[in-house]
C-alpha positions as CSV (number, residue, x, y, z in Angstrom):
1,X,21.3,22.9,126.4
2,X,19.6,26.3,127.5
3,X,22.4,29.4,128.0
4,X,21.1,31.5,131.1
5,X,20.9,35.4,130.1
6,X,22.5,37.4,132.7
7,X,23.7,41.1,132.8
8,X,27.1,40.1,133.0
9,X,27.2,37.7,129.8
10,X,24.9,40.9,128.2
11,X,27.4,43.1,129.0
12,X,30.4,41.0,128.0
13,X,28.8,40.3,124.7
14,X,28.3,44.5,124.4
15,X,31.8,45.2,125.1
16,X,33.1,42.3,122.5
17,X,30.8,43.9,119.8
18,X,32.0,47.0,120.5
19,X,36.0,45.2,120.9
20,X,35.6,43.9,117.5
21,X,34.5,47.0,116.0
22,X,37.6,49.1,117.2
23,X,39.7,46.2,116.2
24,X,38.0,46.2,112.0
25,X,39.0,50.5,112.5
26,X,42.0,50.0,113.6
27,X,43.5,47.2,111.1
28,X,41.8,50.1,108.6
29,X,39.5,47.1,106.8
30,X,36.6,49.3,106.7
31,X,36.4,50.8,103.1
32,X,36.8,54.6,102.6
33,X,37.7,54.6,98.9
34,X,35.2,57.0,96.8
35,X,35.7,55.0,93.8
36,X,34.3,51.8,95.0
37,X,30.8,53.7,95.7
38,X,28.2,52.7,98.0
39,X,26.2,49.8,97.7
40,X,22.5,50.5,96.3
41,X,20.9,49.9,99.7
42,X,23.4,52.5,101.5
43,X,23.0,55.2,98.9
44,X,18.6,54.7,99.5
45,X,18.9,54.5,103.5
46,X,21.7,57.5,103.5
47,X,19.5,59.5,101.2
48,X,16.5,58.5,103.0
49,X,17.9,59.5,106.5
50,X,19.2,62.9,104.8
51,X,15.7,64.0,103.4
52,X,13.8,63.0,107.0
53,X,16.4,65.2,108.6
54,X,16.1,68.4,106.6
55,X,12.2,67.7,107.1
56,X,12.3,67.7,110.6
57,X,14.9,70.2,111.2
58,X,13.4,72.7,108.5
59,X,10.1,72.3,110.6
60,X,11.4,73.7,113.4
61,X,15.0,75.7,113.0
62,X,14.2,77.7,109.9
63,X,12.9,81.6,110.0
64,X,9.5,82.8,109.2
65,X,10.6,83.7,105.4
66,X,12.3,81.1,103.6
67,X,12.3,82.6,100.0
68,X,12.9,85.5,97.8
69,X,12.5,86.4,94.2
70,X,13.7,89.8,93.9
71,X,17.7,89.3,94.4
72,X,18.1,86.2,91.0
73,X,21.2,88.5,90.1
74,X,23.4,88.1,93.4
75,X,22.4,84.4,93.9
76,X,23.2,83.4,90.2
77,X,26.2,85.0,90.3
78,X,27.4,83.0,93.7
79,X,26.3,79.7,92.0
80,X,28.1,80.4,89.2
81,X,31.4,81.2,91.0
82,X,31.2,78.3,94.0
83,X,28.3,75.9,93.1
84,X,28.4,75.4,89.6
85,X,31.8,73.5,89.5
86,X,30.2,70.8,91.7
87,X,26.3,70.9,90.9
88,X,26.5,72.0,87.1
89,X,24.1,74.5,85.4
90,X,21.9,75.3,82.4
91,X,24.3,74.7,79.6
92,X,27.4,74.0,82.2
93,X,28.4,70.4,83.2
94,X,29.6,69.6,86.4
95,X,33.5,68.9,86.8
96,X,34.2,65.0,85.7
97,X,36.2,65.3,89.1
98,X,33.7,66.6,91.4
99,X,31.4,64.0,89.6
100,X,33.6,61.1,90.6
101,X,33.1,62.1,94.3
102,X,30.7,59.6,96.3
103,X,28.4,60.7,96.5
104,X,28.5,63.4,93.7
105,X,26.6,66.7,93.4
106,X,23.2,65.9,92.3
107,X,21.7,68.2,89.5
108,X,19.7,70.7,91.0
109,X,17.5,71.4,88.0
110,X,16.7,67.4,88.4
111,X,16.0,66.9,92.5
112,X,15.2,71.1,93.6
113,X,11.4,69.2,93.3
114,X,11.9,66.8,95.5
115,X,12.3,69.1,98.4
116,X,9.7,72.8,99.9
117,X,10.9,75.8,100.0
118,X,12.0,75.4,104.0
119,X,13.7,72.6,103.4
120,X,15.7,74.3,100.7
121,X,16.7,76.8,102.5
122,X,17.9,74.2,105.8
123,X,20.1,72.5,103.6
124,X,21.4,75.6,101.6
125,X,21.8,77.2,105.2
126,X,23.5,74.4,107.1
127,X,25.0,72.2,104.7
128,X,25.1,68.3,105.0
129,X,27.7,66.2,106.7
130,X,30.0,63.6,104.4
131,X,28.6,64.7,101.0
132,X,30.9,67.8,100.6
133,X,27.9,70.3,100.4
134,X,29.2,73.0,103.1
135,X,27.3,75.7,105.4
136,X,26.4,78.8,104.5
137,X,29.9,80.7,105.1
138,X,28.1,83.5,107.2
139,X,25.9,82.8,109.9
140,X,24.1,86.2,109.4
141,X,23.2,86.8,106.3
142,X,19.5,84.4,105.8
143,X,19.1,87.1,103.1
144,X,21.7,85.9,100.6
145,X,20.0,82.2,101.9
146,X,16.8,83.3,100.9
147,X,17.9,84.7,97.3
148,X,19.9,81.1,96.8
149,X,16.7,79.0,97.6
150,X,14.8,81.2,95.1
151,X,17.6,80.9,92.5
152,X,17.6,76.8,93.0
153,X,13.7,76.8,92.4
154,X,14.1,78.4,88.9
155,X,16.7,75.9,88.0
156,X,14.4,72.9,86.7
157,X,12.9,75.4,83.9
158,X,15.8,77.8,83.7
159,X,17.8,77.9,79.8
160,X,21.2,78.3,79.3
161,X,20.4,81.7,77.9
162,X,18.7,82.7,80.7
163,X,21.5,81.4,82.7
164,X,23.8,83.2,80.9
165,X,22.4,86.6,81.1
166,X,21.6,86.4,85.3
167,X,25.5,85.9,85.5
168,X,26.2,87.7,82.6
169,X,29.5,85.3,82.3
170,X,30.1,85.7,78.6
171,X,31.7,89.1,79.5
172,X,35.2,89.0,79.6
173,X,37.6,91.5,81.3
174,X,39.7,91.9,84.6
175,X,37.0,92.7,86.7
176,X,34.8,90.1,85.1
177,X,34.1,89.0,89.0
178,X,32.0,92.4,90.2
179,X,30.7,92.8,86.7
180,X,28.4,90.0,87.2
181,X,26.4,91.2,89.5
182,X,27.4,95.0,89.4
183,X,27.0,95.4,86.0
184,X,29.7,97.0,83.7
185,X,28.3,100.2,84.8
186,X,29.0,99.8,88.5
187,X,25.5,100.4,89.3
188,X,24.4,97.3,90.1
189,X,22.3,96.1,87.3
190,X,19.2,97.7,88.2
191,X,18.6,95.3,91.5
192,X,17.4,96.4,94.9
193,X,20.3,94.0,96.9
194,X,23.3,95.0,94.8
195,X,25.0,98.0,95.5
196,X,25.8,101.0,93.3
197,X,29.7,101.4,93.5
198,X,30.1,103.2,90.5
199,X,31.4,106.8,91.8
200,X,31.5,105.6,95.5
201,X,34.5,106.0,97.8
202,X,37.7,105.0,96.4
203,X,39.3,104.4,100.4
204,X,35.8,102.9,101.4
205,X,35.8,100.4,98.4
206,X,38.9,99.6,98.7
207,X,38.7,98.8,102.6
208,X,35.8,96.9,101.5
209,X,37.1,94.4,99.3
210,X,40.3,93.7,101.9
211,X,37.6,92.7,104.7
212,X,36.2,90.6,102.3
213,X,39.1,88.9,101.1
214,X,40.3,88.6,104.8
215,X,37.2,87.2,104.7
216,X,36.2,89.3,108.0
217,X,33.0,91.1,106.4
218,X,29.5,89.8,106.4
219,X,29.4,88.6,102.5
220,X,29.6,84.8,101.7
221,X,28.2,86.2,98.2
222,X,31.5,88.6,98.3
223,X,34.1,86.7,99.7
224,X,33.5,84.3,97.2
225,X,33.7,86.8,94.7
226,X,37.2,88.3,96.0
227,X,38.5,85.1,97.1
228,X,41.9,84.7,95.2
229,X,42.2,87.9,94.2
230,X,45.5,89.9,95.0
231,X,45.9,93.4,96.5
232,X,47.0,95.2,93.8
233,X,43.9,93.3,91.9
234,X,41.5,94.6,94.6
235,X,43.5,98.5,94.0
236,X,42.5,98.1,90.7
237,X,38.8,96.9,91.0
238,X,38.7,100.1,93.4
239,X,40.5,102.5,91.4
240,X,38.1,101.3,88.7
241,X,34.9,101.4,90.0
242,X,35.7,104.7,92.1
243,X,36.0,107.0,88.7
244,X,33.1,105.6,86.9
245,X,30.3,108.2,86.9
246,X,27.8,107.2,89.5
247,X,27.1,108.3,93.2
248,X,28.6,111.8,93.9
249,X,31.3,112.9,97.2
250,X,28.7,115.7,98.2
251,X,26.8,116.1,101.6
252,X,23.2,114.3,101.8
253,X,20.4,116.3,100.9
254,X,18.0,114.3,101.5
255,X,14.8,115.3,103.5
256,X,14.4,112.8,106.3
257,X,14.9,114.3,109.5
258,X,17.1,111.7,110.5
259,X,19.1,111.8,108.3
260,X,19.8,115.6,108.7
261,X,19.7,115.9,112.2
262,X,19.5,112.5,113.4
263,X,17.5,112.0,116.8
264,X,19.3,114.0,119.7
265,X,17.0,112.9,122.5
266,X,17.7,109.3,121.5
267,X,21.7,109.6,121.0
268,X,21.1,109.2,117.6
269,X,23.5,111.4,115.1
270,X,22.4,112.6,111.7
271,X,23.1,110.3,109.0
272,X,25.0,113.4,107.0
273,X,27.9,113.5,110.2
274,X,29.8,110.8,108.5
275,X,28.0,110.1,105.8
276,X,29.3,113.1,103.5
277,X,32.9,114.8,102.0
278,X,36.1,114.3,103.7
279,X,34.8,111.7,106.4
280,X,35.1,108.0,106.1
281,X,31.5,106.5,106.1
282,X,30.2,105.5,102.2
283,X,28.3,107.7,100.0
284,X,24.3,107.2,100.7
285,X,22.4,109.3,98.5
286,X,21.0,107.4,95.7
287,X,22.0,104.5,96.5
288,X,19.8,101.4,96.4
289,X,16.8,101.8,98.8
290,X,16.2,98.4,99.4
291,X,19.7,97.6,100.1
292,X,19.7,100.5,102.3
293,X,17.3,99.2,104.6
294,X,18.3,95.6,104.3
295,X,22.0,97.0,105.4
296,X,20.5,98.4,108.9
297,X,17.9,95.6,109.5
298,X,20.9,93.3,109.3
299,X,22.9,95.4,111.7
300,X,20.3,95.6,114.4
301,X,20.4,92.1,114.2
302,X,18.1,89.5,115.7
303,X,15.4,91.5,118.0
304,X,15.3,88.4,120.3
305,X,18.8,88.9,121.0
306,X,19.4,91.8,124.4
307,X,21.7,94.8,122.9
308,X,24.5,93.2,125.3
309,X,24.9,90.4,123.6
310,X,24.8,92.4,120.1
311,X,28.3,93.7,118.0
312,X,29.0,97.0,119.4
313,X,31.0,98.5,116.5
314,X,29.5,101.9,115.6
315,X,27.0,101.1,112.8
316,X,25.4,98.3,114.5
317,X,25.0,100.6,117.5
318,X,23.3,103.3,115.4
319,X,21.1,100.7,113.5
320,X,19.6,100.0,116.9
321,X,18.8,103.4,117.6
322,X,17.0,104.2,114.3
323,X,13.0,103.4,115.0
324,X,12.0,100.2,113.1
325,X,9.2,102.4,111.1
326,X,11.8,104.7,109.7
327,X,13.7,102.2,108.1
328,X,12.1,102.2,104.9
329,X,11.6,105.5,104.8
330,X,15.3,106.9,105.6
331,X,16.3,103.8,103.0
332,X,13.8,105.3,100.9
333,X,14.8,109.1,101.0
334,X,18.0,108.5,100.7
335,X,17.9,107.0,97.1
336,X,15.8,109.4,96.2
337,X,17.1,112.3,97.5
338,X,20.1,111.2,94.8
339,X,18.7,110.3,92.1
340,X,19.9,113.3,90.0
341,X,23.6,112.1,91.2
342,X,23.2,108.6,89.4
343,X,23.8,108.7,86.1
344,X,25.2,106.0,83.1
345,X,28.1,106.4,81.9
């Protein structure tokens, strides 16, 4: 006996698929419990289908420069406070309860190989769905991306003691969580992304740490850091910081043109208006220069983007103004022009 194919009966068999489907949902028969696993044959196609999408995606929707090697400090220190709990880390296992998720964390020192530097830096960037590995936090900032992808490369041949001394976590005190990357010192442990705070601001740092504890700053690294910590904590940290010797309340003296007199024809206002006693903005002079420069590239924010469309607040406005080929070179003066102000304690 031959059954005739017809749209309808197609149709009607469609919709009774899909019938029974909603019906095995809604009695709640499909298994969700992470302690029964997956079966060997879903954990290879899930895997499989999660490495062909960060191939593809990497290919097209990542930026020109995926990596870099100069900021190990910043990026350990992040792992160590919201990655290592899950992943584990030379010398550090991962948390038996984080290991009993399905799937669990892999070890990054075991599968970082398995995967280029752009597709690194896709997953780090944008997370992956139903495995628990989140987003980068700030949509902004590929620069802390690009440090963490460097970071996870050094993993497979990376020693506990090594480990140890980029997070510096055997030192114990209350402000164990900025010491890590900012060095007991406050200024920054000698690398060009950290910031000096020793000697800076005590109202700017302070203002500071509450935006990133609001979590309204542009920090994943630093509202991880913060995260937790109470207000009369984040006093302390500034009181702290504030009256170590380090950067100086004194005008700029830096040579730049800019940043004494700015760029009047261009609306542009010297960098030593606000930047100097009694006035809110954060002491510049001798601070880091490549944070400097990194600070106002990240502010003029991406040149593809039309100024409209761009944050207006203040800084960001002024970042725009500044010529791209004085960057380095106002960056550059700047620490520079106070390095006699830095000094250890």
């Amino acid at each position: 006996m031959m059954v005739k194919i017809t749209w309808r009966r197609v149709v009607f068999a469609l919709c009774a698929v899909a019938a029974l489907g909603m019906a095995v949902a809604w009695l709640g028969l499909v298994p969700i419990a992470a302690s029964s696993g997956h079966w060997r044959i879903t954990t290879w196609f899930l895997h499989w289908t999660m490495q062909n999408s960060a191939r593809t995606y990497s290919a097209i929707n990542t930026p020109e420069k995926v990596r870099d090697d100069d900021g190990l400090i910043s990026a350990a220190g992040h792992f160590r406070q919201a990655c290592q709990v899950c992943h584990g880390a030379p010398g550090v296992p991962p948390s038996p309860v984080m290991h009993a998720a399905t799937p669990h964390a892999p070890d990054l020192a075991g599968t970082a190989a398995e995967y280029t530097d752009r597709e690194l830096f896709w997953i780090v960037r944008h997370g992956i769905k139903y495995t628990g590995m989140p987003a980068w936090p700030e949509t902004g900032r590929d620069d802390e991306v690009r440090r963490m992808v460097s970071f996870v490369r050094q993993l497979p041949t990376m020693s506990p003691q090594q480990y140890r001394a980029l997070t510096q976590a055997t030192e114990p005190g209350p402000f164990a969580r900025c010491t890590g990357c900012h060095g007991a010192d406050g200024l920054g442990r000698g690398q060009q992304d950290v910031p000096v705070i020793a000697g800076q601001k005590r109202d700017y740092l302070l203002h500071a740490l509450r935006l990133h504890a609001a979590r309204k700053s542009f920090s994943a690294i630093m509202q991880t850091a913060v995260s937790g910590m109470s207000d009369p904590q984040l006093q302390a940290a500034a009181d702290h910081f504030a009256a170590m010797p380090g950067l100086k309340d004194a005008p700029p003296v830096a040579p730049h043109p800019i940043v004494q007199n700015g760029l009047p024809g261009d609306q542009l206002p010297a960098c030593r208006n606000c930047h100097t006693p009694g006035r809110p903005g954060p002491l510049l002079e001798g601070q880091r220069a490549g944070y400097l420069a990194e600070r106002l590239r990240a502010w003029r924010g991406d040149e593809t983007v039309v100024d409209v469309r761009k944050p207006q607040d203040p800084m960001a406005v002024i970042a725009r103004r500044i010529p791209e080929d004085e960057i380095d070179a106002i960056a550059t003066s700047l620490a520079q022009g106070g390095s006699a102000l830095v000094k250890a304690p």
